[in-house]
C-alpha positions in Angstrom: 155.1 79.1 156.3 153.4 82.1 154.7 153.0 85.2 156.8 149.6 85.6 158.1 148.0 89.0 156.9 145.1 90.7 159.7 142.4 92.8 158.1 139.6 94.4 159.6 137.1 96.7 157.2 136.8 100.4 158.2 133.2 100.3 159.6 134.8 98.3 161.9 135.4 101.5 163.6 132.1 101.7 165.1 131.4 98.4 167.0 134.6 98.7 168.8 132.9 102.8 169.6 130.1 100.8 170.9 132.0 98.2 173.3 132.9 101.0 175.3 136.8 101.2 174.1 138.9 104.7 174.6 142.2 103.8 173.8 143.7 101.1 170.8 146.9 100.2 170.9 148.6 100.3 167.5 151.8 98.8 168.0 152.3 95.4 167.0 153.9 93.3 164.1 150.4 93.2 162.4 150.2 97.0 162.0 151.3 96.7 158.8 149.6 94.7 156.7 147.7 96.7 154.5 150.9 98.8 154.3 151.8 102.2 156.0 148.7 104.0 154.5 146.9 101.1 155.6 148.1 102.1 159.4 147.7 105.5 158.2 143.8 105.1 157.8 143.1 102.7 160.6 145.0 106.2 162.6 142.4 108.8 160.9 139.0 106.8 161.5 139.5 105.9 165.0 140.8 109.6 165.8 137.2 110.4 163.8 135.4 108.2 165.8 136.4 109.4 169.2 139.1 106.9 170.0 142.6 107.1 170.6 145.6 105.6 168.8 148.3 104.3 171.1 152.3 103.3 170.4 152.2 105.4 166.6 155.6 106.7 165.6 154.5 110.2 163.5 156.9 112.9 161.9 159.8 110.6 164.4 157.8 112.3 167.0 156.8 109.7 170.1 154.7 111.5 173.0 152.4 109.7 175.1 148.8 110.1 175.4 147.7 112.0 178.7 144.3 111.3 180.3 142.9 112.9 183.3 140.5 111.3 185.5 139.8 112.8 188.9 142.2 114.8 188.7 144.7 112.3 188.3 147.2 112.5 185.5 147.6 109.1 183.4 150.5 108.6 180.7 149.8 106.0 178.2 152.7 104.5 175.7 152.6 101.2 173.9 155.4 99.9 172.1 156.0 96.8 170.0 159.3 94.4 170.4 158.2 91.5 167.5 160.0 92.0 164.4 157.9 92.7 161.3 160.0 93.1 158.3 157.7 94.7 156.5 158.4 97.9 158.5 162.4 97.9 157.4 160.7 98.4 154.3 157.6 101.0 154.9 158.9 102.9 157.7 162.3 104.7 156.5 163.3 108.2 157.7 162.0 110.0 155.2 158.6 108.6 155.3 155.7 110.8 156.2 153.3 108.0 157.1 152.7 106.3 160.8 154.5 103.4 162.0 154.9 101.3 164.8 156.5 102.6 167.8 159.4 100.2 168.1 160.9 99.9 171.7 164.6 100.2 171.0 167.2 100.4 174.1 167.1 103.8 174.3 164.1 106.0 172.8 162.1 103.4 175.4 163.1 104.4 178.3 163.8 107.9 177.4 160.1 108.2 176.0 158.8 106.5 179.6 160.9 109.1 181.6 159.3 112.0 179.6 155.8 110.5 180.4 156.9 110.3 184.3 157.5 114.0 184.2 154.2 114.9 182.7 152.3 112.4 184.9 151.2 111.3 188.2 151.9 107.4 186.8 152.7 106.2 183.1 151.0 102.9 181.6 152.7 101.3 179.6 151.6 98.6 176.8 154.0 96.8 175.1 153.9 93.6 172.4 156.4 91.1 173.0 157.2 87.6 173.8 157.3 84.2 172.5 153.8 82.8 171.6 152.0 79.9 173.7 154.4 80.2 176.4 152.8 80.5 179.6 155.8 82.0 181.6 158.2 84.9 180.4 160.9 85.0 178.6 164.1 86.3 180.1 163.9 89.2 177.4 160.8 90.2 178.3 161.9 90.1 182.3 164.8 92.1 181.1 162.7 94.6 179.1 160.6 94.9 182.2 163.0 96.2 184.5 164.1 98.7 182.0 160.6 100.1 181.8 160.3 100.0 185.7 163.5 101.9 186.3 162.2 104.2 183.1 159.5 105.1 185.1 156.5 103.3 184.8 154.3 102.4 186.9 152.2 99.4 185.1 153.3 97.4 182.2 151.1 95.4 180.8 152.0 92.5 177.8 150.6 90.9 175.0 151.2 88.7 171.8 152.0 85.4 173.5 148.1 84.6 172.9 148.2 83.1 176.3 147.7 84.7 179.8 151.5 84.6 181.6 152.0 85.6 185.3 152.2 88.8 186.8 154.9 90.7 188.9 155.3 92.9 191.2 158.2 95.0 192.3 157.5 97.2 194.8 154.6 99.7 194.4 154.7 98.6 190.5 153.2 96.1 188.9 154.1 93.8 185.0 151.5 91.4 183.8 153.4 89.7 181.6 150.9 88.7 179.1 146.8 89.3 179.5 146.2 86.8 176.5 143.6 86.9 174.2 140.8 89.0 174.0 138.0 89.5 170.9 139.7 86.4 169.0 138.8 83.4 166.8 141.7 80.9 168.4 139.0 78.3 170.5 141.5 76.3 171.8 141.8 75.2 175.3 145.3 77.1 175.6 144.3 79.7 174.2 140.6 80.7 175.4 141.7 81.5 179.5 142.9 85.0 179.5 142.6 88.2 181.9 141.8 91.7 182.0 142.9 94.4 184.5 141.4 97.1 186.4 144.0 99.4 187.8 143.4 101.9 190.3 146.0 105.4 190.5 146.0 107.8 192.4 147.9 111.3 192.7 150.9 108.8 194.5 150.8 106.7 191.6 149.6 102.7 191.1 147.1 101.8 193.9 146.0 98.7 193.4 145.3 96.0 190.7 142.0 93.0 190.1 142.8 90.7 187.8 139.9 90.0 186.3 139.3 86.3 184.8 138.4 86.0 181.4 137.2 83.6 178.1 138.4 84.9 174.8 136.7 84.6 172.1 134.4 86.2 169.3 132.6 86.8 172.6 134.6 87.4 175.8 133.1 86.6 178.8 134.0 86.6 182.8 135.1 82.7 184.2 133.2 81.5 187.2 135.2 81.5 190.0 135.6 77.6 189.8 136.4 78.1 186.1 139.3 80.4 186.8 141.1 78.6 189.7 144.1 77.1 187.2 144.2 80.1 185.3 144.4 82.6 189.1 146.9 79.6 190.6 149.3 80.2 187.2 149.5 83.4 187.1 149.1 85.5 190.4 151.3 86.2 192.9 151.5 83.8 196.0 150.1 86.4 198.7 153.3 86.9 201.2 152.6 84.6 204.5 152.6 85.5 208.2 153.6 83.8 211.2 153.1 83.0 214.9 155.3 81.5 217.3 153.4 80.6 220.4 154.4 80.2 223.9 153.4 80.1 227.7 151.7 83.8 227.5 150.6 83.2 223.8 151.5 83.7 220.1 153.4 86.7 218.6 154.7 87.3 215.2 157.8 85.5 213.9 159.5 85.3 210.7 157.5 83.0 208.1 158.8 80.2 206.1 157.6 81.2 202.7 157.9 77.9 201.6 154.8 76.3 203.5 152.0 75.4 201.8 148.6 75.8 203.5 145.1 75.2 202.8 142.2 73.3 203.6 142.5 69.1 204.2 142.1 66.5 200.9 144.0 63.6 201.9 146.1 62.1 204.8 147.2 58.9 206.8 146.7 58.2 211.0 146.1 54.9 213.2 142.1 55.8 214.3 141.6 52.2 215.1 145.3 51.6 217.2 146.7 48.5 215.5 149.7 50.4 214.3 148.4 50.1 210.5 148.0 53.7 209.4 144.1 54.6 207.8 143.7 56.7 205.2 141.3 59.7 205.9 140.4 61.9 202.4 137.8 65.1 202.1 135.6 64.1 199.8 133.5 66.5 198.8 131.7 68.0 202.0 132.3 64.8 203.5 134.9 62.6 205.1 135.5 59.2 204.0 137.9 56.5 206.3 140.0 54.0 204.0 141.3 50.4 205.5 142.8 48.5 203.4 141.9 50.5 200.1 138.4 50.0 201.4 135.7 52.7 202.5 134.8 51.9 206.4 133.3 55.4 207.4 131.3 57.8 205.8 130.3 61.2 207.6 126.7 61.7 207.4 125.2 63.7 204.7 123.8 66.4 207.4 127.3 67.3 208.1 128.5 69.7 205.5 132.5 69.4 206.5 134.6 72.8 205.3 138.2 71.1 206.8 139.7 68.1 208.8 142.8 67.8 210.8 144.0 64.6 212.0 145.8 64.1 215.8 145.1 63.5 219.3 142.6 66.3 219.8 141.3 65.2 223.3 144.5 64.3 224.7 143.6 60.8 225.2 146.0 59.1 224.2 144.2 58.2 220.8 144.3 59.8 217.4 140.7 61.1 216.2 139.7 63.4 213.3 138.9 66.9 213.8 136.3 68.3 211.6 135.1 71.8 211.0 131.1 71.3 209.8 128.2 73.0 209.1 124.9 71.5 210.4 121.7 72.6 210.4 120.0 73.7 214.1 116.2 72.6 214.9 114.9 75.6 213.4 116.8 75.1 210.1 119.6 77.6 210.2 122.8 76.1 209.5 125.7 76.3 212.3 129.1 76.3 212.5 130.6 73.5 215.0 133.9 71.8 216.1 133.4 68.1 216.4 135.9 64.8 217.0 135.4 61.1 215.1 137.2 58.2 217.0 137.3 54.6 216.7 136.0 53.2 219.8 134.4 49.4 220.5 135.1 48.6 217.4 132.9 51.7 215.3 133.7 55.1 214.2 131.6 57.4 216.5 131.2 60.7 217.2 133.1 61.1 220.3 132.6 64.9 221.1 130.6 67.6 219.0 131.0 71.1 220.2 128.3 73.7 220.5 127.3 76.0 217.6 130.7 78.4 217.3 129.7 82.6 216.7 132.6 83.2 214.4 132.3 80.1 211.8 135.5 77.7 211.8 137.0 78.2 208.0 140.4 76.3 208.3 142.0 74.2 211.4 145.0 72.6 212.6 146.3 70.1 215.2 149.5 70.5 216.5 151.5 71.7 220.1 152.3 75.2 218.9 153.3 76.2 222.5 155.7 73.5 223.5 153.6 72.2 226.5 153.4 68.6 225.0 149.6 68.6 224.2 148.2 69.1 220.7 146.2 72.5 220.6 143.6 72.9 218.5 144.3 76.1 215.8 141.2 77.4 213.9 141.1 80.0 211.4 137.4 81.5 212.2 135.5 84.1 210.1 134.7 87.4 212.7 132.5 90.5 211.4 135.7 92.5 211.1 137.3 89.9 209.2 139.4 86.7 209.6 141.7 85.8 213.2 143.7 82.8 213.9 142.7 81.0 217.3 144.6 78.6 219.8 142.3 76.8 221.5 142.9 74.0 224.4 141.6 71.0 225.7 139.6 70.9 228.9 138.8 67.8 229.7 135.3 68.3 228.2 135.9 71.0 226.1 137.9 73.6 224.0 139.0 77.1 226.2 140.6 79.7 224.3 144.3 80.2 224.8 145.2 82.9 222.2 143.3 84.9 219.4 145.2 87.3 216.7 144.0 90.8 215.6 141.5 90.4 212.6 143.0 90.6 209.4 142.5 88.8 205.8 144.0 85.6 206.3 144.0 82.3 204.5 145.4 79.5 204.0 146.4 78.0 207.7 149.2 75.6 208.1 151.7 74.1 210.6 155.1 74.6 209.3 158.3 73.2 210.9 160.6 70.2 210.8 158.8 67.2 212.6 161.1 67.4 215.9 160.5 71.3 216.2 157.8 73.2 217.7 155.6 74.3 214.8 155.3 77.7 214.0 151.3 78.8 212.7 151.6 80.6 209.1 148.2 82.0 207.5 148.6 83.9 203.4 147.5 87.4 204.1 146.0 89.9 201.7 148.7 92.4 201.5 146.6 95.4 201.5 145.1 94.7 205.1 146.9 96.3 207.6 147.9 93.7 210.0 147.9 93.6 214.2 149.9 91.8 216.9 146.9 89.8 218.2 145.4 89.9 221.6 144.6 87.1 224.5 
């Protein structure tokens, strides 16, 4: 089809001044579509208005833009990748006039090593991949790692006009593709996007929040429960931990990164002892018990469950559900508790509810970590200095604690293990807390 041309007017200048914007990149395979002195003047009235040009190629001369922020030295670069023939044609040798900085194999990483030396950490922005692909291409994984071993320190993507994954290798991190921004695609594809905050210091890239976005003629911020496909598709999985217990307790063991954790929606156990499996499914904040494709057991609306496990919980001999609830107390506040459903004489019944926990239950598990042949009872419980992982027993009449883990930032609690081998405990930690051994 025909080439689509992008125009802005020139007093467009001023509401992207009053957004808040600094820096503009520049290098794209829409630079030149009002022609070189078209590029040329988009160059002079931002520099007029205060804002900086990023990824221009001027007199064959390619230096990158150096900010300082508490005292921190920041190198900025932006290259395009996207063929535009129009610049075979504008941008010859013996042209005075801007064009786009082109990445080529090597001015790229020459002009990122320059940047490195003049810089505490060098950002670059680059314009490639294929568009409405959701996942790289292997060019632009390729590119990648030549701008990582270059020097840089962030690299962030655009053009695919739909948010791709991010990567990280080592300290460094590549989103891929942010997506839209100020736009006037409305599809459903299209409209999910991201923004970054990065945080440097004199070591170099910190930290990054991704920060979920709708595109549009007016961005906004998602919801949390707007954002979880978008977050799902394209962060990292957070590395996963693991605990081998035994005897004298738990320590740390090497975790299967392949277990998937998380809180209960849907499983199958024989409550009611006939040998026909029922199926138990999270509904909600409530539990409902399937026989026969038919609801038999509701939990009661006061009950607002966070997660179920399913097992012999009391060592009876029976298979009950294990809930972690909420429930308010007499004088109204709401409490975390531990409680067990059974089928007994012929009803579903409340067969044990535990006393109002201090540190709230967020995730739990049945299973016999420690090899002793009796399902413990592993909770995932919220303390002031942040999240543990707990083994607890059963007593006869209660749950004693056997083991309890340092705090950390954990999520995501699972059993992992072949069926016929002592399970191991595996939480998802935030990898910027610094994690402990545990304790008894």
């Amino acid at each position: 089809g025909s080439r689509i041309a992008l125009f802005m007017p020139a007093t467009a200048v001023f509401p992207l001044q009053h957004a808040g914007f600094d820096l503009l990149g520049l290098a794209n395979n829409h630079s030149l579509d009002a022609g070189a002195e078209g590029l040329q003047q988009t160059a002079v009235r931002l520099r007029q208005s205060g804002l900086i040009p990023l990824g221009l190629n001027e007199n064959g001369s390619v230096a990158p833009e150096i900010r300082i922020a508490n005292n921190i030295r920041l190198a900025l670069l932006a290259f395009n990748t996207i063929p535009d023939p129009a610049a075979s044609l504008l941008c010859r040798p013996a042209s005075q006039l801007p064009c786009p900085l082109v990445w080529d194999a090597e001015g790229g990483p020459a002009a990122i090593a320059a940047a490195k030396a003049q810089a505490d950490a060098v950002i670059v922005s680059v314009h490639w991949g294929l568009e409405y692909e959701a996942r790289p291409s292997p060019t632009q994984e390729r590119l990648a790692q030549a701008m990582l071993d270059a020097g840089a320190d962030l690299v962030v993507g655009h053009h695919p006009h739909v948010a791709q994954p991010l990567a990280l290798s080592g300290d460094r991190v590549v989103a891929y593709s942010l997506g839209n921004f100020v736009f006037d695609q409305e599809t459903a594809q299209t409209r999910p996007a991201l923004a970054l905050r990065a945080f440097f210091d004199a070591a170099g890239l910190r930290a990054v929040q991704v920060l979920p976005i709708q595109a549009g003629l007016r961005p906004r911020l998602l919801a949390p429960n707007e954002a979880v496909s978008l977050l799902t598709r394209v962060l990292l999985p957070p590395p996963r931990l693991a605990f081998a217990c035994g005897e004298e307790g738990c320590a740390s063991a090497a975790a299967p990164q392949v277990a998937q954790g998380g809180r209960f929606f849907s499983g199958q156990i024989d409550l009611t002892g006939d040998g026909v499996p029922e199926t138990v499914r999270q509904e909600g904040e409530r539990v409902v018990v399937f026989q026969d494709g038919t609801a038999v057991w509701r939990s009661p609306a006061e009950w607002r469950v966070v997660d179920v496990a399913l097992g012999d919980s009391n060592d009876d001999g029976r298979y009950e559900i294990m809930l972690a609830i909420w429930r308010r107390d007499g004088a109204g506040y709401e409490r975390s508790q531990p409680y067990i459903v059974g089928y007994r004489g012929g009803a579903y019944e409340l067969l044990w509810g535990g006393r109002p926990v201090v540190d709230p239950i967020q995730e739990l598990e049945l299973g016999d970590v420690d090899g002793d042949g009796i399902e413990e009872l592993v909770v995932l419980v919220q303390a002031p200095e942040g999240t543990a992982v707990a083994v607890w027993q059963w007593q006869g009449w209660t749950f004693s604690l056997q083991w309890r883990s340092a705090p950390g930032d954990y999520t995501d609690l699972a059993l992992a293990g072949r069926s016929d081998e002592q399970p191991l405990i595996t939480v998802s930690q935030n990898p910027l807390w610094a994690s402990g051994e545990g304790q008894r």
